[in-house]
N, C-alpha and C positions, 0 to 999 in steps of 0.2 A: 345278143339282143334278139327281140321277137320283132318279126313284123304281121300285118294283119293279111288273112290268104282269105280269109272269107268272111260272110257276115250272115244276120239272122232279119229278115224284116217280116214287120207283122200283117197281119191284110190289110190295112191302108199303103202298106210302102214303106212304113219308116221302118229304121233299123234298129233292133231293139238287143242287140248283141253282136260281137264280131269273134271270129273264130283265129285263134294266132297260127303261127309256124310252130310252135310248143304244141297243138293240139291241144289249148286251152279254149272254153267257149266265155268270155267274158261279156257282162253288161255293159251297155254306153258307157254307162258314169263311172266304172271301171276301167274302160278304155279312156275317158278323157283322162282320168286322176292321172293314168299309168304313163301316156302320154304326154302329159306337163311335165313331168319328171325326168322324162327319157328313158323307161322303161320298153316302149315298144317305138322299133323307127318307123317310116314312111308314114306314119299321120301327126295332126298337128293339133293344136286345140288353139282355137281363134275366138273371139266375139260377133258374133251375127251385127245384124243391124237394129235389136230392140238390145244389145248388151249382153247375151246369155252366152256361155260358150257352149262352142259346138266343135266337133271334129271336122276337119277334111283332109283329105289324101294330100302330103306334099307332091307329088310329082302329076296328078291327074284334076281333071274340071272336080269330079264327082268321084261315088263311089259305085259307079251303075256297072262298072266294067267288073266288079268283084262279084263273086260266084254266089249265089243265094244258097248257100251249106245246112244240112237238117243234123 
């Protein structure tokens, strides 16, 4: 199993990619598909508060503690 080591955010802040333990760079929507499924561990894919899903870190608040990777 992959987990997420690092991520991509674009100049506003969001994250627009996450980078695995495979050395894979994968898209959000990659990442959430990947993660409903159990493809990569330690994220999760939840429903915000307008319905949409979105990832977060199982074990952490946020994802600000992961390494902004080029």
């Amino acid at each position: 199993m992959e987990t997420v080591v690092g991520l991509h955010r674009n100049h506003f802040g969001d994250i627009i990619s996450f980078v695995t333990s495979g050395g894979r760079v994968i898209s959000y929507q990659k990442a959430l598909m990947e993660a409903s499924v159990g493809v990569i561990q330690g994220i999760q894919a939840a429903e915000d508060h307008d319905g949409k899903l979105v990832l977060n870190p199982e074990q952490e608040q946020s994802f600000d503690h992961y390494p902004n990777l080029f």
